[in-house]
KEMIGU-253656 format. One record per residue (C-alpha): residue in one letter; z, y, x; residue number from 1. Coordinates in Angstrom, 2 decimals. Layout:
BEGIN
PT   torvo        c3        c2        c1   dolum
PT       a         Z         Y         X     NUM
...
END
This chain:
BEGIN
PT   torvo        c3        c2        c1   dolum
PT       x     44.73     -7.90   -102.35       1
PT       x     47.86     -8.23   -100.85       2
PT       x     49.46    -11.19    -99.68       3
PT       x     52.56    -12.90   -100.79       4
PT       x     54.36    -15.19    -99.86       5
PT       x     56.16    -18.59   -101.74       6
PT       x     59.78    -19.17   -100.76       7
PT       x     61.62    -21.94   -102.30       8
PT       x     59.20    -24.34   -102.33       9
PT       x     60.07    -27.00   -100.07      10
PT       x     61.44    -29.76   -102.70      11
PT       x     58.35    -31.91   -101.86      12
PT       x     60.74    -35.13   -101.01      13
PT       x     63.02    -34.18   -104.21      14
PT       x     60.06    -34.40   -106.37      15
PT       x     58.54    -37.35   -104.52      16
PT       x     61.78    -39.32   -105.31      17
PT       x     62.31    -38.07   -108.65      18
PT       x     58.70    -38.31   -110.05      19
PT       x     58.77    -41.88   -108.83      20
PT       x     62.11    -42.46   -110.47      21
PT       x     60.64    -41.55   -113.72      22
PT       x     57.74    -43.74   -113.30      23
PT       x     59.97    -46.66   -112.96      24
PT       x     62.28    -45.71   -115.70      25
PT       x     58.70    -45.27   -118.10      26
PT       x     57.71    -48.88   -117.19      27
PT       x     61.00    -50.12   -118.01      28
PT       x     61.68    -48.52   -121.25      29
PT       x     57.86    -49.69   -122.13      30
PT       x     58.60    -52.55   -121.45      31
PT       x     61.74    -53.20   -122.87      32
PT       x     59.53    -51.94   -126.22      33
PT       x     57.13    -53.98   -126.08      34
PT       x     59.47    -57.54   -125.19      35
PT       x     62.02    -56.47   -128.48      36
PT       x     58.56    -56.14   -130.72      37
PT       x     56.98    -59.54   -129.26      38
PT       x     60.24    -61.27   -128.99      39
PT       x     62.11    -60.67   -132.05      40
PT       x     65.06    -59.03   -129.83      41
PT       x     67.46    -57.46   -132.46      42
PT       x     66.48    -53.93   -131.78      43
PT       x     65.14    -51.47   -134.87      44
PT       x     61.40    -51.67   -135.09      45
PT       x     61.37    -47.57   -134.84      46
PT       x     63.60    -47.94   -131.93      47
PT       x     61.31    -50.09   -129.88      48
PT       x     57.96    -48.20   -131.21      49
PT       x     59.13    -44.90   -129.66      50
PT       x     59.99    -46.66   -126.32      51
PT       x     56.46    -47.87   -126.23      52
PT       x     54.90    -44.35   -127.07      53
PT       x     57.20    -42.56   -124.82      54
PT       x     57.09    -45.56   -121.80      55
PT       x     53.62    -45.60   -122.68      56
PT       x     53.03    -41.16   -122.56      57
PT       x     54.62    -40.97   -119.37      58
PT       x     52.80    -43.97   -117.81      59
PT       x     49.47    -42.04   -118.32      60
PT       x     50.66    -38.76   -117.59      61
PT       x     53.16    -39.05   -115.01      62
PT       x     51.10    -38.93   -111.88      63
PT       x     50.34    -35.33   -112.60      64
PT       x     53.77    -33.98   -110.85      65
PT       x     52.05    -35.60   -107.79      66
PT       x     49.04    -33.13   -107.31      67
PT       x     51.92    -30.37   -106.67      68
PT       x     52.92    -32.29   -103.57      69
PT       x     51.48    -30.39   -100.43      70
PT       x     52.06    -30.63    -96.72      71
PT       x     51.65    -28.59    -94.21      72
PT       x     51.76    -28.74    -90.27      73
PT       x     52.61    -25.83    -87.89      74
PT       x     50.14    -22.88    -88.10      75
PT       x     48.56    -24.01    -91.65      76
PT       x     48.79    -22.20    -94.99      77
PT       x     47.39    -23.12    -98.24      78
PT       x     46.36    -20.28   -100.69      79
PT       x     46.90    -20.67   -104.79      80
PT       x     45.36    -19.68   -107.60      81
PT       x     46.50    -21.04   -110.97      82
PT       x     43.84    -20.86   -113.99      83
PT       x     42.03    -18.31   -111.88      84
PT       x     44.92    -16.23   -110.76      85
PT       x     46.47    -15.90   -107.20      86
PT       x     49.93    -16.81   -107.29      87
PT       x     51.13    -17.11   -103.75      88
PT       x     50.64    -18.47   -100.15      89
PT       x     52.52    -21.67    -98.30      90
PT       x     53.18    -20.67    -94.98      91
PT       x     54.69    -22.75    -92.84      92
PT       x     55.73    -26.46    -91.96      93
PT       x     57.10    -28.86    -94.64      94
PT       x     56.57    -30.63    -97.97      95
PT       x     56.34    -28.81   -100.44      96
PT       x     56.02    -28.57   -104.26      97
PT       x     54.56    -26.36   -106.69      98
PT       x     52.54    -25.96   -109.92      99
PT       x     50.79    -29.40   -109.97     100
PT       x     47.42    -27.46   -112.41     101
PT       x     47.66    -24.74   -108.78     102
PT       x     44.23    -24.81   -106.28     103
PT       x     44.01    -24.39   -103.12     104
PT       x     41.05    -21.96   -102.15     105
PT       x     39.21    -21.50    -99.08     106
PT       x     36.11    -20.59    -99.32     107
PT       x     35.04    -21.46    -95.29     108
PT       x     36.47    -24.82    -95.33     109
PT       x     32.53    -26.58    -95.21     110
PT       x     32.07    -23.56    -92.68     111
PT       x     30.70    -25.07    -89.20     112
PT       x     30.31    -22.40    -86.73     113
PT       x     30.17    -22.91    -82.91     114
PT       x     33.96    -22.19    -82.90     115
PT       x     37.37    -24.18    -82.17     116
PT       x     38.82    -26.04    -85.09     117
PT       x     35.37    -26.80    -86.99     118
PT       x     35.21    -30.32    -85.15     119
PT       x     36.05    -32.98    -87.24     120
PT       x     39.16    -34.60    -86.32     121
PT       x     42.31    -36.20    -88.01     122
PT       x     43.37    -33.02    -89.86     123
PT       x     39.74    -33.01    -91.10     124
PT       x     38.85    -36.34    -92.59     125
PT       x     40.03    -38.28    -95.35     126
PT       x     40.52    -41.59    -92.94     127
PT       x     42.13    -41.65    -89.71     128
PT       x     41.72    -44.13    -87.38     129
PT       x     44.99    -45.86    -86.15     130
PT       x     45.59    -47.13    -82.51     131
PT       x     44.97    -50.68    -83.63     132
PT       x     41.67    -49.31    -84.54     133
PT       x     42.28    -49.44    -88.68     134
PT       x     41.38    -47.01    -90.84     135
PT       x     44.33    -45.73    -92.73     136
PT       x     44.14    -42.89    -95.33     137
PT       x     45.38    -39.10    -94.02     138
PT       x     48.22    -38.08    -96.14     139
PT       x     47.38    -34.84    -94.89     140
PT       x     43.98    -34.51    -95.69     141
PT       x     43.54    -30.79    -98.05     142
PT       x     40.22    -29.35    -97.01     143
PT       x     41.44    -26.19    -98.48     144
PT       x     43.81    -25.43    -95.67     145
PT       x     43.77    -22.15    -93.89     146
PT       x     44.21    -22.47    -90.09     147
PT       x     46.60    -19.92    -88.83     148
PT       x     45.84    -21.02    -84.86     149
PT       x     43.89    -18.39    -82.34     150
PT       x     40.74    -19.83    -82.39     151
PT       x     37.57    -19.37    -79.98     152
PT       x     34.49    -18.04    -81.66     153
PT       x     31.53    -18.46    -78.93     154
PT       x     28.52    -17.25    -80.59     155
PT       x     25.15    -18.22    -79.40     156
PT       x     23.84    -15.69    -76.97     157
PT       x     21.60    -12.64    -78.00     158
PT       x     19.07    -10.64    -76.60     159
PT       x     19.72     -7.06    -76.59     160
PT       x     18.35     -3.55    -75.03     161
PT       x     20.45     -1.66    -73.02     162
PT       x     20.64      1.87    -72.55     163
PT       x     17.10      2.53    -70.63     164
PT       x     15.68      0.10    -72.87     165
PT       x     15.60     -3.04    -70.39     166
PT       x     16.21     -6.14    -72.51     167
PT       x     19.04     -8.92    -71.16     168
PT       x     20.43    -12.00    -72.52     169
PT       x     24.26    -11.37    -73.52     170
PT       x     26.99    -13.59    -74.75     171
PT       x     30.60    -13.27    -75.54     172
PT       x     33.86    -15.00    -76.74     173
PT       x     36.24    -13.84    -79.38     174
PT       x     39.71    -15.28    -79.97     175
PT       x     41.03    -14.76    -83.26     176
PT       x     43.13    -15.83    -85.77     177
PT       x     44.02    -15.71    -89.63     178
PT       x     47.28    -13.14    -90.16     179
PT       x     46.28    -12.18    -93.97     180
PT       x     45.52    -15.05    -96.10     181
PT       x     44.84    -13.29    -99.29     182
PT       x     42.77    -11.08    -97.27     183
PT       x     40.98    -13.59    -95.61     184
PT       x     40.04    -15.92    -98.87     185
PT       x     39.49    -13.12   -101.96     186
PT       x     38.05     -9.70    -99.74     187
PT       x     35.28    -11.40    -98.01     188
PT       x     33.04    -14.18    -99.22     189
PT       x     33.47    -16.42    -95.90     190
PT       x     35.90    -14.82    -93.64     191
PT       x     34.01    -17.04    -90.65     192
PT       x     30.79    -16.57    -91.30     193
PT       x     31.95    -12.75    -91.76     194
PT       x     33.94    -12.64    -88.42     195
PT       x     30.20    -14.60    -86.90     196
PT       x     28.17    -11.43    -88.30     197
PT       x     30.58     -8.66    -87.41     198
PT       x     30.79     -9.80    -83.65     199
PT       x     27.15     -9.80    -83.30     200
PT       x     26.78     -6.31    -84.94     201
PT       x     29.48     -4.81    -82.81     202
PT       x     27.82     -6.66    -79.87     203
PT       x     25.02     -5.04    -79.89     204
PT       x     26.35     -1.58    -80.84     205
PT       x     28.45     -1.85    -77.62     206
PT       x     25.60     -3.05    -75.61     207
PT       x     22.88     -0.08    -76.40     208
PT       x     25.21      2.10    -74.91     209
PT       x     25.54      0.80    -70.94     210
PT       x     22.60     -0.06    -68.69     211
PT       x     23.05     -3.18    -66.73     212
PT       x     23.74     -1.85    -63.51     213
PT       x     24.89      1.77    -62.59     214
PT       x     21.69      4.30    -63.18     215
PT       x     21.77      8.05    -62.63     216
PT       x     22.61     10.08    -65.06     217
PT       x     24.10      7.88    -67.76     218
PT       x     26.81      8.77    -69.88     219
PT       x     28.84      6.03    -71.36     220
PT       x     31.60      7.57    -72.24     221
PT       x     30.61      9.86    -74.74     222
PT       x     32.04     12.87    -73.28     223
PT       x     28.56     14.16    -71.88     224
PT       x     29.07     13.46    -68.32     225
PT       x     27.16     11.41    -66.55     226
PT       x     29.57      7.93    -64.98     227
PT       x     29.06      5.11    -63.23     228
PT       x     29.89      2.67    -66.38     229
PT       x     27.40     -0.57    -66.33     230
PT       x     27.67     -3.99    -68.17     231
PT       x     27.90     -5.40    -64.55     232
PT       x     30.33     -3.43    -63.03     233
PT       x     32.51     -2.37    -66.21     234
PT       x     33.07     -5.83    -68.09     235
PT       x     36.65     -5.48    -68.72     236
PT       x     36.09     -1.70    -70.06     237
PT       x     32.97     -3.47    -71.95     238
PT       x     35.00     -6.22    -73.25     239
PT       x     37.47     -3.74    -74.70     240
PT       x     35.19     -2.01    -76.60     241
PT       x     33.77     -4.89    -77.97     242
PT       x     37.09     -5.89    -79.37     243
PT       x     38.30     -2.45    -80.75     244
PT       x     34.88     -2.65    -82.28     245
PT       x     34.88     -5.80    -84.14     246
PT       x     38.79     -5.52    -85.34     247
PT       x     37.82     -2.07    -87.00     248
PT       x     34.99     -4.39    -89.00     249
PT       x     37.38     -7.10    -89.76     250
PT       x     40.80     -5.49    -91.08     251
PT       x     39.61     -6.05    -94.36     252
PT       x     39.28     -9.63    -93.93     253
PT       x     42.86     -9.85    -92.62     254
PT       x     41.51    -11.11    -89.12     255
PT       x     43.26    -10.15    -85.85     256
PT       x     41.01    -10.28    -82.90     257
PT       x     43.07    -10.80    -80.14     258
PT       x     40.60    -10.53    -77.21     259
PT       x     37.05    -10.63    -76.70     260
PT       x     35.14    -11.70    -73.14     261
PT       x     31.61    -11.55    -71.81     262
PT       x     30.73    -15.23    -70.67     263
PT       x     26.83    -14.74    -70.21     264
PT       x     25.28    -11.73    -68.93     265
PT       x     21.50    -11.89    -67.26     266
PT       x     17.99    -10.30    -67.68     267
PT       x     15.74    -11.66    -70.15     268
PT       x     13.58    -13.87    -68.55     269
PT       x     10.25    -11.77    -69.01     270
PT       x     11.63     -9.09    -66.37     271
PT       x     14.09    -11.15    -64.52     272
PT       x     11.84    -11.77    -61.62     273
PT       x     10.95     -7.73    -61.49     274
PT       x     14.59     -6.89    -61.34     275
PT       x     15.43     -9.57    -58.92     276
PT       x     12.87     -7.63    -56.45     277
PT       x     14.44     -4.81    -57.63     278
PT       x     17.72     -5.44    -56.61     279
PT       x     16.81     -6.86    -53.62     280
PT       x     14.58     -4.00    -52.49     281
PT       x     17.69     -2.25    -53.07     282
PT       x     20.17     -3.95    -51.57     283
PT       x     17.66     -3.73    -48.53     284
PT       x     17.78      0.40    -48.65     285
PT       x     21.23      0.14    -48.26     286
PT       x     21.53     -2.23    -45.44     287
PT       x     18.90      0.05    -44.29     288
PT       x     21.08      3.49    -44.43     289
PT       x     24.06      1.82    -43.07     290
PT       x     22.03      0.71    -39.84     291
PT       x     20.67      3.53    -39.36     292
PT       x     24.01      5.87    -39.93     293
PT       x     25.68      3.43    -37.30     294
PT       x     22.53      3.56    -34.58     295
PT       x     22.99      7.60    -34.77     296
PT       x     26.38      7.55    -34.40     297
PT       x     26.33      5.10    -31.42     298
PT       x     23.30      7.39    -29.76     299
PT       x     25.65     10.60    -30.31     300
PT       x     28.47      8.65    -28.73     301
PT       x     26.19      7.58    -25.25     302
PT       x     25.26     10.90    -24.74     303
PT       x     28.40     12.60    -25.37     304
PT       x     29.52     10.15    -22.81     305
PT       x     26.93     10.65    -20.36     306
PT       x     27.20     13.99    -20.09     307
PT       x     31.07     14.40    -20.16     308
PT       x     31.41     11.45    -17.38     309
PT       x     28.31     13.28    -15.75     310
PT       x     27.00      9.71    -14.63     311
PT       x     23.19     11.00    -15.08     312
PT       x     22.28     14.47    -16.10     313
PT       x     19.26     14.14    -18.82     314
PT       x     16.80     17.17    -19.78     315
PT       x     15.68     17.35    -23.23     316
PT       x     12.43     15.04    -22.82     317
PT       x     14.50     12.83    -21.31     318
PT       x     16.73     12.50    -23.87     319
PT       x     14.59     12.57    -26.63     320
PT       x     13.15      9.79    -24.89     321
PT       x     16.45      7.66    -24.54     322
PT       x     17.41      8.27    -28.07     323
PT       x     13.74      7.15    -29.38     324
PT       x     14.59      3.65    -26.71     325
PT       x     18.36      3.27    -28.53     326
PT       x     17.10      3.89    -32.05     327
PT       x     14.44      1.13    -31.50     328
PT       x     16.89     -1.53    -30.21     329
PT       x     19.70     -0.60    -32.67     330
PT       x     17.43     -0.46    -35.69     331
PT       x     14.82     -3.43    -35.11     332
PT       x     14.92     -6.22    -36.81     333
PT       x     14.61     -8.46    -33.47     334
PT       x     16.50     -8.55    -30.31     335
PT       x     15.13     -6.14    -27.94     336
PT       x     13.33     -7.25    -24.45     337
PT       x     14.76     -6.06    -21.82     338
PT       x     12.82     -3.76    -18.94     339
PT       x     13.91     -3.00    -15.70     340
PT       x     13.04     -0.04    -14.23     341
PT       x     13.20     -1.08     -9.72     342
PT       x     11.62      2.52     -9.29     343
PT       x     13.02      5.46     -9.50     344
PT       x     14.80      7.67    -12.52     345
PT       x     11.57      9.90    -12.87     346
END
């Protein structure tokens, strides 16, 4: 189905004006019918029975034109179908008119999805509620208006395995917008509830390939060596492939995802504590190497000193000795008493 587009349409105030001319002119010539039959008037009795049918015809059928009167605001379009049969799209801001027998169609207009633009608001609602705090009637009102605005999808979060099978709690947000209206209303049942289904599929798809932090010997990358990816550390690469994923689903409903972001990423609360301890433990390992890579390097330094300013010449018990002393103070987790040695060096 491919979309098309109506041009020319925009005669909404011509046929505003004109349809209400024509009104007028019906009650008028009814009238005028109906007075020369009551009154006597010197008019011919066919004369003033066909300007009572034809006042009278147009009376009761003349607010038809009036259902082809549409408007539209920036970003809306309204899709038609006439007897069954797609005819065109409105794009655009204006008033327009068209067929008044066409239908607008869009099938996700009761759709309410935890998304921007399915509040209800002005746009929404057949009454609108005026600063004097009246209720007025929404000329715009047309439930069967396609939004063409990016719009935030922020689906409710989802718990999903990753890659060594430890299950977290994962959310994301997709903006997204309408860029094929035939696409959007005739491929696909309910484009939103359609985008709503694809993101979660992809979602998890994307997912079951990274752990949550860097392991060993992970490949994420599909190229069969092992990398450091992780939904942690890699969110924008994550985020990326989330996106590619999704559009590829959603070209058929003439969707355009513009971006996709994580906005909730944790362990599932059954392990969260275990990883916690986890993570600390190793976060403790590594404050633990670094200590110990700086106390060595300090004890190396001493001695190199020592022995090149020849202050105090050490044998190898000694020194053994000094370096077990230094490694103690650098490396404990309290400050270090000091002893004082009055006697002398051995």
């Amino acid at each position: 189905m491919q979309e098309k587009i109506l041009t020319g349409k925009k005669h909404g105030m011509r046929a505003l004006i004109l349809t209400s001319l024509l009104y007028l002119i019906s009650i008028a010539i009814f009238a005028v019918g109906a007075t020369a039959i009551e009154e006597g008037i010197e008019l011919p009795f066919l004369v003033a029975i066909t300007l009572m049918i034809v006042g009278g015809i147009w009376i009761l059928i003349g607010w038809i034109p009036y259902l082809g009167l549409k408007i539209l605001k920036p970003q809306e379009a309204l899709v038609l179908t006439l007897f069954g049969k797609y005819i065109g799209t409105l794009k655009g801001d204006g008033f327009y008119f068209v067929n008044p027998f066409s239908v607008g169609v869009n099938p996700a207009s009761r759709t309410k999805l935890n998304q921007s633009g399915d509040v209800s608001g002005e746009s929404n609602s057949v009454f609108k509620m005026t600063s004097s705090g009246q209720l007025q009637v929404n000329p715009s009102y047309n439930p069967n208006k396609i939004s063409l605005k990016i719009m935030t999808l922020n689906n409710s979060r989802q718990k999903i395995n990753d890659c060594l099978g430890n299950p977290i709690e994962i959310g994301i947000a997709v903006m997204w917008r309408v860029v094929d209206t035939a696409k959007a209303v005739f491929n696909v049942d309910n484009y939103k509830e359609y985008l709503s289904l694809q993101c979660d599929s992809a979602l998890r798809n994307i997912v079951r390939i990274y752990p949550y932090d860097v392991a060993q010997g992970v490949d994420t990358t599909g190229d069969g060596i092992a990398d450091e990816g992780s939904l942690r550390g890699s969110s924008e690469v994550v985020a990326s492939r989330i996106k590619n994923e999704i559009q590829q689903r959603v070209d058929d409903a003439g969707i355009e995802v513009i971006e996709a972001r994580i906005t909730y990423l944790a362990y599932a609360p059954e392990i969260a504590a275990v990883m916690l301890q986890r993570q600390q433990a190793s976060a403790i390992i590594d404050a633990r190497k670094m200590i110990v890579d700086g106390a060595v390097g300090m004890v190396e330094m001493a001695l190199e000193k020592l022995s090149e300013k020849e202050i105090v010449n050490l044998d190898e018990e000694r020194k053994a000795a000094m370096v077990s002393n230094l490694l103690v103070v650098l490396c404990g987790n309290r400050d270090a008493q000091p002893i004082v040695n009055s006697g002398s060096l051995y």
